[in-house]
Structures are given as structure tokens and as C-alpha cells.
C-alpha positions in Angstrom: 27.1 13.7 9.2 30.4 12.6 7.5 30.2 12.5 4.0 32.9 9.4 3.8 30.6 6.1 4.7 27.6 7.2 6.5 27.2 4.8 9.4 23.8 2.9 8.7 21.2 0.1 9.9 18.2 -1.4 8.3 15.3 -3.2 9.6 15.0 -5.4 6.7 17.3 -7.2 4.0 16.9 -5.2 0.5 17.4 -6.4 -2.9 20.7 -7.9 -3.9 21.5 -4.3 -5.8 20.6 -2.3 -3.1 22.6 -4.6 -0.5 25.6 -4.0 -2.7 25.6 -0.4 -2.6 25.3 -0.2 0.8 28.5 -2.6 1.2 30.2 -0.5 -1.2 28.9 3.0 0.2 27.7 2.6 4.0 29.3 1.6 7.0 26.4 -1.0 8.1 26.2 -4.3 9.5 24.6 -7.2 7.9 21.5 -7.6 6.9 18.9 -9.4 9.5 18.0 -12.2 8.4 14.5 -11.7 9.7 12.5 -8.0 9.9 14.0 -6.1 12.9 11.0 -4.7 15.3 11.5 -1.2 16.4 13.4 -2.0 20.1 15.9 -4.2 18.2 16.3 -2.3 15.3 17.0 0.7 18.3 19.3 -1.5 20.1 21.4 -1.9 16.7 21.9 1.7 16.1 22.7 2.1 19.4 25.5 -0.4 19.3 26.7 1.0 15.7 26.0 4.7 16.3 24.3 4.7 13.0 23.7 8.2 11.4 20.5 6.8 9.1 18.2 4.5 10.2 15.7 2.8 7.1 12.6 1.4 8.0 10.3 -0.2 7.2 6.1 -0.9 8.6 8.5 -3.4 10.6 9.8 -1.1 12.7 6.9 1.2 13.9 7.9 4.6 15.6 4.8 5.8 17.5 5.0 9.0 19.9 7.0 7.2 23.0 9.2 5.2 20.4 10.4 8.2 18.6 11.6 9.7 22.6 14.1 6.2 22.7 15.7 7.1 19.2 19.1 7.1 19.5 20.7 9.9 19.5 23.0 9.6 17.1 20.7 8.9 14.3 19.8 12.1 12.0 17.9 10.5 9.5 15.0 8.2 9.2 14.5 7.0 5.5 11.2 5.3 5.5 11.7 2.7 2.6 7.9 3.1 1.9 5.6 5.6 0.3 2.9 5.3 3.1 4.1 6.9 6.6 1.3 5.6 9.1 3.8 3.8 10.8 5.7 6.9 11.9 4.7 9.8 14.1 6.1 12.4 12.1 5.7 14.9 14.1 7.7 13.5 17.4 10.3 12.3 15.4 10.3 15.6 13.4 10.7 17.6 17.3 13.8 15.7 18.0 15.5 17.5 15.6 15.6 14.4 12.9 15.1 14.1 9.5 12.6 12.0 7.2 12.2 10.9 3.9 10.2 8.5 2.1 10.3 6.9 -1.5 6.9 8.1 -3.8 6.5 7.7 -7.1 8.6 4.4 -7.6 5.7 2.6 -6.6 3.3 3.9 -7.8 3.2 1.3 -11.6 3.0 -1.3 -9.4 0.4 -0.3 -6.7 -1.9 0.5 -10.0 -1.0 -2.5 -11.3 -1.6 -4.8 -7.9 -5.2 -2.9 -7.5 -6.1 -4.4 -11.6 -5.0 -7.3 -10.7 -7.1 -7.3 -7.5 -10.0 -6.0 -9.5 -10.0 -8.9 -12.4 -9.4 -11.3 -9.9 -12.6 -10.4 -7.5 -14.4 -9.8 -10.7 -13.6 -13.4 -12.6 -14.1 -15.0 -9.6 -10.2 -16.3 -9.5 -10.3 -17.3 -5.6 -13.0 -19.8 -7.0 -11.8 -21.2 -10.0 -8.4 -22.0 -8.7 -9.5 -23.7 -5.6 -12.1 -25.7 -7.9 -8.8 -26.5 -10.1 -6.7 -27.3 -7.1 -9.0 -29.8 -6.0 -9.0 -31.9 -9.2 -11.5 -30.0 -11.4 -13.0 -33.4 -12.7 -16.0 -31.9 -13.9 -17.3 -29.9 -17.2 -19.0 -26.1 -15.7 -22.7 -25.9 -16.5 -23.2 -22.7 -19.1 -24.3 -20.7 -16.0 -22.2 -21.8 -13.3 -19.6 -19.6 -11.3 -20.3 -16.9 -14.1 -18.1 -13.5 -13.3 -18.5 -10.0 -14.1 -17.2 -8.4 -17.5 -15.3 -5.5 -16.5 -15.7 -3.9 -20.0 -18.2 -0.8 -19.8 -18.5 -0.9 -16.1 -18.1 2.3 -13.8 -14.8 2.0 -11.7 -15.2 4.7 -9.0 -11.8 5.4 -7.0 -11.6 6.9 -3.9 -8.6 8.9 -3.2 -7.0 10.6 -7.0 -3.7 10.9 -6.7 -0.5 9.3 -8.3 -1.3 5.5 -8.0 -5.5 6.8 -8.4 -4.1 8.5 -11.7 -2.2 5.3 -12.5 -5.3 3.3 -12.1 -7.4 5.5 -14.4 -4.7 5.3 -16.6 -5.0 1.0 -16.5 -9.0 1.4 -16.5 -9.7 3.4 -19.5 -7.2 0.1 -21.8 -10.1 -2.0 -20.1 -13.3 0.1 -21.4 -14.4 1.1 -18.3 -15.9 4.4 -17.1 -13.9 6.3 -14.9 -15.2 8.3 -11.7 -13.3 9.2 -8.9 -13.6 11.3 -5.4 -11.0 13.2 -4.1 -11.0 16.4 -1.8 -10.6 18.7 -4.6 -10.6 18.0 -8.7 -8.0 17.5 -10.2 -6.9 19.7 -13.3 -7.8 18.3 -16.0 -4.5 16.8 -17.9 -4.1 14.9 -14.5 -7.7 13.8 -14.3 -6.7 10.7 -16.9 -10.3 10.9 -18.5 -11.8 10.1 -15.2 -14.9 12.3 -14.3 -14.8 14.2 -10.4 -17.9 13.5 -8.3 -17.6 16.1 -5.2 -19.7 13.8 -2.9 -18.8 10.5 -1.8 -22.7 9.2 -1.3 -23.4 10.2 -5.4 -20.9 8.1 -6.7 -21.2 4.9 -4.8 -24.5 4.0 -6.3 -22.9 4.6 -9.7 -20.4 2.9 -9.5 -20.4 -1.4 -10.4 -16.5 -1.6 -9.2 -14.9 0.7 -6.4 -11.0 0.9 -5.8 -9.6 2.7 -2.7 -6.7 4.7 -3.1 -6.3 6.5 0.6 -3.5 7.0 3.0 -4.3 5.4 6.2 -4.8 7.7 9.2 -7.6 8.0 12.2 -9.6 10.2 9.5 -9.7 7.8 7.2 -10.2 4.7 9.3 -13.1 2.6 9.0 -14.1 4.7 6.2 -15.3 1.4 4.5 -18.2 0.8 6.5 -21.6 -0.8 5.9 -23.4 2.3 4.9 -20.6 2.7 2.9 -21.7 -0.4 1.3 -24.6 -0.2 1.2 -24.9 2.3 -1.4 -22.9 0.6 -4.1 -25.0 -1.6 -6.3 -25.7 -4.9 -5.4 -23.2 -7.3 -6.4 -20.3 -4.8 -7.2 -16.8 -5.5 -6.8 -14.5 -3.8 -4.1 -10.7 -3.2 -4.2 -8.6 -2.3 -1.3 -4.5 -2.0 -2.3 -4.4 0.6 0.2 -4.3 0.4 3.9 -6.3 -2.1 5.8 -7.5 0.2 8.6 -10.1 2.0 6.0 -11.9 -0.7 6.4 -14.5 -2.0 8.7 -13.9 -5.4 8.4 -17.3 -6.7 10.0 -19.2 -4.8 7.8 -16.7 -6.1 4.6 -17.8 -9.6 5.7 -21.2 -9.1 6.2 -21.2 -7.6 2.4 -19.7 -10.4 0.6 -21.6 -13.3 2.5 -25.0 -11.7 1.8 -24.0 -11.0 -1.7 -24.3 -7.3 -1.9 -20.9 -7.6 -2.6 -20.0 -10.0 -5.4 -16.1 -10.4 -4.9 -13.6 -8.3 -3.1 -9.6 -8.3 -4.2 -7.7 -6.8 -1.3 -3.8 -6.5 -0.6 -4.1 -5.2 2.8 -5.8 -5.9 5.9 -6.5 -5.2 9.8 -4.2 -7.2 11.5 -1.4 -8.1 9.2 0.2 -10.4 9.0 -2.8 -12.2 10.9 -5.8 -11.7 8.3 -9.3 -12.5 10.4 -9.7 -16.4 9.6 -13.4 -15.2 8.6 -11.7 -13.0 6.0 -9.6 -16.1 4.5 -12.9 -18.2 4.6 -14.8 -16.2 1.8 -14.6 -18.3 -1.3 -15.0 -14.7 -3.2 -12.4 -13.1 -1.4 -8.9 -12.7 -3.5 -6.6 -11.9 -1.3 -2.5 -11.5 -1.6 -0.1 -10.8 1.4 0.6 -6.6 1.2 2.9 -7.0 -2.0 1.6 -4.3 -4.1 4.9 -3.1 -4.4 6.9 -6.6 -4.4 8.7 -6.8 -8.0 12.3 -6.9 -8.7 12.4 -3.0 -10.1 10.1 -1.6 -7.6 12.1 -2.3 -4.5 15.2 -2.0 -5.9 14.5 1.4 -7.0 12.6 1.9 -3.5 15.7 0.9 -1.5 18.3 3.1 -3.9 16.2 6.0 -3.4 16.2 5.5 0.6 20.4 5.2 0.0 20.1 8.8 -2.2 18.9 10.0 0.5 21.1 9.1 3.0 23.5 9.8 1.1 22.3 13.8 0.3 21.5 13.7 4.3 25.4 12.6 4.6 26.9 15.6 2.2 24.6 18.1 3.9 22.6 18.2 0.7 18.8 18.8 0.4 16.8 15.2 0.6 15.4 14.5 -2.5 12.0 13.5 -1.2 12.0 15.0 2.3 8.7 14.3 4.6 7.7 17.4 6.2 5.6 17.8 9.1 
């Protein structure tokens, strides 16, 4: 790849500072004004003979899309953390590169999944339709009453930078930590949080439960109504994840019969089509996959896609290479 100008395309428009640098760096065309699906988004690099390509969950590259790549392209920079929407391995075979952008999300993932988690647990979905409606009437002293997080068990499923984060958040709130993951973690990354090695012992421990899981086939429908089942009744659940680790029947099922009180989720099945029996829960929060949609966060998310591209250009190392 030249190291003068990098040809490039992009499946979405970035933030203003990132669309700068890549005027002032790249050879690229516009931004869309729309997201680019995978075949157009291939048609443009096609046209351009772009060198990088960065994508987005937009632009999906299963198995039999990553054989139509064109051929010019050498690099792939995923402006994400979370790669379920690429099939490493066949794009990996045809000889391209990937990288992705971790870490620079991860302040705002931890802080989307608190805010998920006070707003299932005070019951925000509720009051502020009640509000939008008018109000127009004084709450009886035991009416629409929430749950104090203070001194509850938060268990988290899946410990790693944004399940560290969110121990981090938990522990200013009072709460006891608990968490699963495949192994412990050493104990300066444990965050005061306490390991429990089986899944089934710290469910019915645990008053609030945050997942914190890449999405892939071993992970799907994790969330399931044994799954539950075992929490206490009337806990809170948090999904800032990936919508696929969820059974969404059984997630239903839970918050209508009340053994779930609330549920705050950023993700779901079929985004950006949430089931309409989802959006009918009046103790379902619910926010449209923006965990990571602040000002700093994307910026810094798009310029590290562009420091990639532009190590992948001077026949540098990637800075955060996916391999695979």
C-alpha cells in the first residue's frame, strides 16, 4: 500500500474530526449520507480501488461476502469493538488484514449499562410516560415504588474491560459486586468484585444482573427462561451487550409475570426492528444501540480506525490487529 494518501471508503459518515482527517490524509470519496450495506459499500471500493475499507455492523461480511471483496482492498478496519458482524476467518484467508478499536469504548459501554440499570430499577420507562401524558395527579406513598440499588448484588456476566468498568461504576453505588467469567481474574483487575465459577450459583444471588458477552453462536440465547428463572424474583436485568444472548420470548415472558421487575437494554434481536411486544412493556427502558454514541467516543473510535490505516499504509504493525 502507498504510504502517500491511502485510497479509502467508509460505510458510514464519522464525526466532524474524523471526516477532516480523512480529507486531509485519505484519498476517499464523500461521506454517504445514509449507512452503506455491504454490496454498495463493495461496489464503491470497487469503483475507487480503495486500499482500506471501515465498517461498520452496517456493512456485514459473512463467509460468501468476504469471497466478493474487492481485491484491491488490504485492510478492513472494523470501527467497532465487537466483530460478530465479520467472518474473520474468510476474510483473514484472502490474505486481508483486520483491526478493530477496543478500549475507547469501553467508559461509555460501562457507563450506558448504569444508566440502563437505574433506569430499569427507578422505573424511568414509567415515570416519564406518566409525565408525558400530563402527570395531573399527586403518587399515592406506595405507588410505582422502584428498587434502591444501594446494597444490592450486581452479578455480571462476562469480566472483562467494560465488566471491569462496570464494577468500577457499581462499587460508587454501594452495591456488591459478583461476576462470572471463564476464568478469575487476578485480583488487581478483579475491581472488588468477587468470582463465582458457576453460572447457576450466582443467579439466585444476585438482585441486578448485567451481561457483558461478545455475541457468537456460543453465546446465543444464553438468556433463556431457566436462566431466569433462577434470579430472584423481581430482579433487574441489563443487556448493553449483543441482542442475540437473549431469548427474547423468555425475556418477555419474565417481565410480564413479574419475575423480572424492569429490564434496561441497548440491544436487541432484530435491530433496528425491536419486537413491537418488546416496546409494549411499560417496564422495559430501552435506547437504540448507542452505548458508545458520545462526541469523544466515536471520534476517538474513528481516529483509531484512520491509525490503522494509516500503519497498514506505511507497512507498519496495526496497532490493534484482530487475529484469527
Amino acid at each position: 500500500m502507498s504510504a502517500s494518501r491511502p485510497r479509502l471508503v467508509r460505510s458510514v459518515r464519522l464525526p466532524a474530526a474524523v471526516e477532516d482527517r480523512i480529507r486531509e490524509e485519505f484519498t476517499a470519496p464523500p461521506p454517504p449520507h445514509t449507512p452503506l450495506d455491504t454490496q454498495a459499500l463493495f461496489q464503491l471500493a470497487e469503483e475507487t480501488k480503495a486500499q482500506v475499507m471501515l465498517v461498520t455492523h452496517h456493512a456485514a461480511i459473512n463467509a460468501a461476502a468476504a469471497a466478493r471483496i474487492p481485491a484491491s482492498v488490504q485492510l478492513i478496519a472494523t470501527v467497532s469493538v465487537g466483530l460478530d458482524h465479520l467472518d474473520v476467518k474468510a476474510i483473514r484467508a484472502r490474505g486481508i488484514a483486520i483491526s478493530n478499536t477496543p478500549d475507547v469504548l469501553t467508559d461509555c459501554n460501562a457507563d450506558m449499562a448504569m444508566l440502563l440499570l437505574l433506569t430499569a430499577a427507578r422505573r424511568a420507562a414509567e415515570y416519564t410516560a406518566l409525565v408525558r401524558k400530563g402527570w395531573g395527579r399527586d403518587l399515592a406513598m406506595d405507588e410505582m415504588l422502584g428498587m434502591r440499588v444501594t446494597g444490592k448484588t450486581l452479578g455480571i456476566i462476562g469480566m472483562g474491560r467494560i465488566g471491569q468498568a462496570v464494577a468500577r461504576r457499581a462499587r460508587g453505588f454501594g452495591m456488591t459486586v459478583l461476576y462470572n467469567n471463564r476464568r478469575r481474574l487476578s485480583s488487581e483487575n478483579e475491581e472488588g468484585a468477587t468470582w463465582v465459577e458457576k453460572l447457576d450459583d450466582m443467579l439466585p444471588r444476585c438482585q441486578i444482573v448485567s451481561l457483558h458477552l461478545p455475541g457468537s453462536d456460543e453465546t446465543d440465547g444464553i438468556v433463556d427462561a431457566a436462566f431466569l428463572s433462577r434470579l430472584p424474583k423481581g430482579a433487574i436485568f441489563v443487556n448493553a451487550a449483543r441482542g442475540r444472548l437473549v431469548n427474547e420470548d423468555a425475556l418477555i415472558d419474565a417481565l410480564r409475570s413479574g419475575q423480572l421487575a424492569g429490564a434496561g437494554l441497548d440491544v436487541c434481536r432484530n435491530e433496528p426492528h425491536p419486537d413491537p411486544r418488546l416496546l409494549a412493556l411499560p417496564n422495559l427502558f430501552m435506547t437504540p444501540h448507542v452505548g458508545s454514541a458520545t462526541v469523544e467516543t466515536r471520534t476517538e473510535m474513528g481516529m483509531l480506525a484512520l491509525d490503522n490505516a494509516t500503519a497498514q499504509a506505511s507497512g507498519k504493525p496495526l496497532l490493534t490487529p484482530v487475529e484469527g
